[in-house]
VMD Tcl script that draws the C-alpha trace (Angstrom):
set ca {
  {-7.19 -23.24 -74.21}
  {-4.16 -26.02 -73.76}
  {-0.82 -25.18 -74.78}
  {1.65 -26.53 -72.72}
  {1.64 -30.37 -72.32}
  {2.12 -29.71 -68.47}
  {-1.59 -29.06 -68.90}
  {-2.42 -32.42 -69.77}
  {-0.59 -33.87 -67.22}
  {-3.55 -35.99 -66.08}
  {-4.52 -37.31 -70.16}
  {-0.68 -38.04 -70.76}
  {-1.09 -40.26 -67.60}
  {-4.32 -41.64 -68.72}
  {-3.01 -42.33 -72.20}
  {-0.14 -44.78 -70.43}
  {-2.67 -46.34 -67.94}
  {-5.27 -46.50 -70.68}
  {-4.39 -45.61 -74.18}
  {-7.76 -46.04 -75.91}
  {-9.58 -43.38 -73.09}
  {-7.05 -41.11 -74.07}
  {-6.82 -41.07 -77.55}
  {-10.72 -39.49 -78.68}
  {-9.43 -37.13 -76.31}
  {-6.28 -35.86 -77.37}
  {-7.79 -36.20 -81.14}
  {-9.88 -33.48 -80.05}
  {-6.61 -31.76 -79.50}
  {-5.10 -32.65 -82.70}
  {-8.29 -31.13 -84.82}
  {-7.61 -27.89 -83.13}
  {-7.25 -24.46 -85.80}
  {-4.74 -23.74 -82.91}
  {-1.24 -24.69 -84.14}
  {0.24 -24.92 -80.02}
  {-2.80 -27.33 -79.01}
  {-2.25 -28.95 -82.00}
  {1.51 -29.60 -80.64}
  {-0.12 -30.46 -77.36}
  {-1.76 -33.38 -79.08}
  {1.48 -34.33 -80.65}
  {3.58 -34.19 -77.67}
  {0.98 -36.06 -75.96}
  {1.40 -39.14 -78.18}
  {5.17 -38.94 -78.02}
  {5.24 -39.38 -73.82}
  {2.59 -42.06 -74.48}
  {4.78 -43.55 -76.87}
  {7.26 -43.73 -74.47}
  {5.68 -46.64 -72.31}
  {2.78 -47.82 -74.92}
  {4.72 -47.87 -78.46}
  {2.53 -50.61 -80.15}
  {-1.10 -48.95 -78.70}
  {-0.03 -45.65 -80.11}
  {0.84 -46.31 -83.42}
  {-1.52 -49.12 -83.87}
  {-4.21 -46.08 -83.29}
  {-1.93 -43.76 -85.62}
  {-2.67 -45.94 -88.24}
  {-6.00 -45.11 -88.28}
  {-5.58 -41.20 -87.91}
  {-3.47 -41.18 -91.06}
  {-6.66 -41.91 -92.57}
  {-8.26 -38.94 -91.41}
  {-9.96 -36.32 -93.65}
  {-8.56 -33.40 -91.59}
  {-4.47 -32.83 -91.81}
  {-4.22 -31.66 -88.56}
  {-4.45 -35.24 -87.61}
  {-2.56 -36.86 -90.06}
  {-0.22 -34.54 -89.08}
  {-0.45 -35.18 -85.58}
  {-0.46 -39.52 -86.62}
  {3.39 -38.93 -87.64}
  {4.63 -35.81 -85.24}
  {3.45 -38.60 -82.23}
  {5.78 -41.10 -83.50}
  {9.10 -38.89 -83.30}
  {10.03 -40.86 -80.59}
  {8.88 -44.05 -81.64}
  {10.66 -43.81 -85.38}
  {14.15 -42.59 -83.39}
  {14.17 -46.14 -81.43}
  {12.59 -48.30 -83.92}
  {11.78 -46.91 -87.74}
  {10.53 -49.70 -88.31}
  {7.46 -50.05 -86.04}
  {6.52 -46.40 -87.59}
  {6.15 -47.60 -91.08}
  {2.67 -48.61 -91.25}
  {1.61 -45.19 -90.39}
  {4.23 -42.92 -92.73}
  {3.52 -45.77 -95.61}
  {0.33 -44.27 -95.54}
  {1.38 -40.59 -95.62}
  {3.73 -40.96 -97.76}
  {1.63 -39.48 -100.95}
  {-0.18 -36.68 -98.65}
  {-0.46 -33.50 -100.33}
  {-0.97 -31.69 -97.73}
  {2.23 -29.54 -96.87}
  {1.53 -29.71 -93.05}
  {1.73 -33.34 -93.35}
  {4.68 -34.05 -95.68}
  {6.47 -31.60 -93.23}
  {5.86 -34.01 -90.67}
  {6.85 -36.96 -91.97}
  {9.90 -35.21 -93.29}
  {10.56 -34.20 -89.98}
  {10.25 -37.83 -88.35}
  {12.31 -39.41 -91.36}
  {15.74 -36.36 -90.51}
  {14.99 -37.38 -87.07}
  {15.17 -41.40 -87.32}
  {17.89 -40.76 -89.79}
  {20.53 -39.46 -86.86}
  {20.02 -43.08 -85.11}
  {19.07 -45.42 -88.09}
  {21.03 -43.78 -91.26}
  {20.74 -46.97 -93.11}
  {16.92 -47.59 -93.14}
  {16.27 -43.84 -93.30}
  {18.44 -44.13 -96.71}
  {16.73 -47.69 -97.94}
  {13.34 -45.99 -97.57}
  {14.31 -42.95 -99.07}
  {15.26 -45.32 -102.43}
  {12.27 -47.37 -102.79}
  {10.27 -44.32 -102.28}
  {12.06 -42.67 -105.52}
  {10.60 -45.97 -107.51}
  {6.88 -44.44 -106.98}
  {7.84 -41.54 -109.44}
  {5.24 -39.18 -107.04}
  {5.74 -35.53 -106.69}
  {4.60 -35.00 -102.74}
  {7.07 -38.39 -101.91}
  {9.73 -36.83 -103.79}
  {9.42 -33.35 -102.00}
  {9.18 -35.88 -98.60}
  {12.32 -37.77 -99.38}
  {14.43 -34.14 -101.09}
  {13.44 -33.17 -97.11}
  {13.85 -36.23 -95.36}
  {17.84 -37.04 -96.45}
  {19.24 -33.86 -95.32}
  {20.70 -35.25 -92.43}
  {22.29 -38.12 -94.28}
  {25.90 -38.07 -95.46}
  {26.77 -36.40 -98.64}
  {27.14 -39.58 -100.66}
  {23.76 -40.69 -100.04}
  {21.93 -37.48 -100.22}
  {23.26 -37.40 -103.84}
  {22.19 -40.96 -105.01}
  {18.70 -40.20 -103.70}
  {18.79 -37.16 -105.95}
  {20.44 -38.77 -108.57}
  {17.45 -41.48 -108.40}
  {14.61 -38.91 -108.03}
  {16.71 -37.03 -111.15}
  {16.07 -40.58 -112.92}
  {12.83 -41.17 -112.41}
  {11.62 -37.63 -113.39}
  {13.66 -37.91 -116.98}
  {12.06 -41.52 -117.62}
}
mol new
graphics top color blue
foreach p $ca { graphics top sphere $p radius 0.5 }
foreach p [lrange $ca 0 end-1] q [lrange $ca 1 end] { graphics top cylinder $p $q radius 0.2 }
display resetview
């Protein structure tokens, strides 16, 4: 069983020569009822991401489709590096996870919106707003997770807004 990503070695160096051999592969990871090959997979996608941003979320895209949560999951834990140097190249795949009710998932995406918000405050904080307009309980509990890393100010209009559009 694979649980350290110096295991992979040799897919994490496929996945930068060629992305598309690697992916079925470390999607196999990603299904795993093992929550350290599961962070394999992740981990994986993040040193891909590294040198082959655009192939790796392009194929995220398509795992936050997925019926199983371990890979939706996985499609958003891959992009923590991605979302910290451009949030904005990581939005097609958390748009789509965005109303997961899956609490593995939302965790994720959570995770990668605090993240992104250290380095890029401002879109982290614009999201976090428009998101409060879809009135949906599993965004909310996304966006109550994802601003904790914002300044005070801002964490309270997003709560203020959420506030709002429960009442209405």
């Amino acid at each position: 069983m694979v649980t350290k990503v110096n295991e992979v070695k040799n897919l994490v160096e496929l996945g930068i020569r060629e992305p598309k051999a690697a992916f079925p592969k470390i999607k196999q990871l990603a299904q795993s009822d093992d929550w350290k090959v599961r962070e394999v997979a992740a981990t994986c996608l993040v040193e891909i991401s590294k040198k082959k941003t655009d192939e790796v979320i392009q194929e995220m895209v398509h795992w936050a489709d997925d019926g199983n949560p371990n890979v939706r999951r996985t499609s958003s834990e891959g992009l923590r590096e991605a979302a910290r140097r451009n949030p904005d190249k990581v939005l097609p795949v958390i748009e789509k996870l965005k109303k997961d009710d899956n609490l593995y998932v939302k965790k994720s995406v959570a995770n990668v919106l605090r993240n992104a918000s250290r380095y890029a405050p401002i879109f982290v904080f614009e999201l976090c707003k428009k998101w409060t307009l879809l009135k949906n309980p599993n965004t909310n509990w996304i966006i109550k997770e994802s601003i904790k890393k914002l300044p005070p100010e801002q964490q309270k209009k997003i709560l203020s807004l959420i506030k709002k559009t429960i009442t209405k």
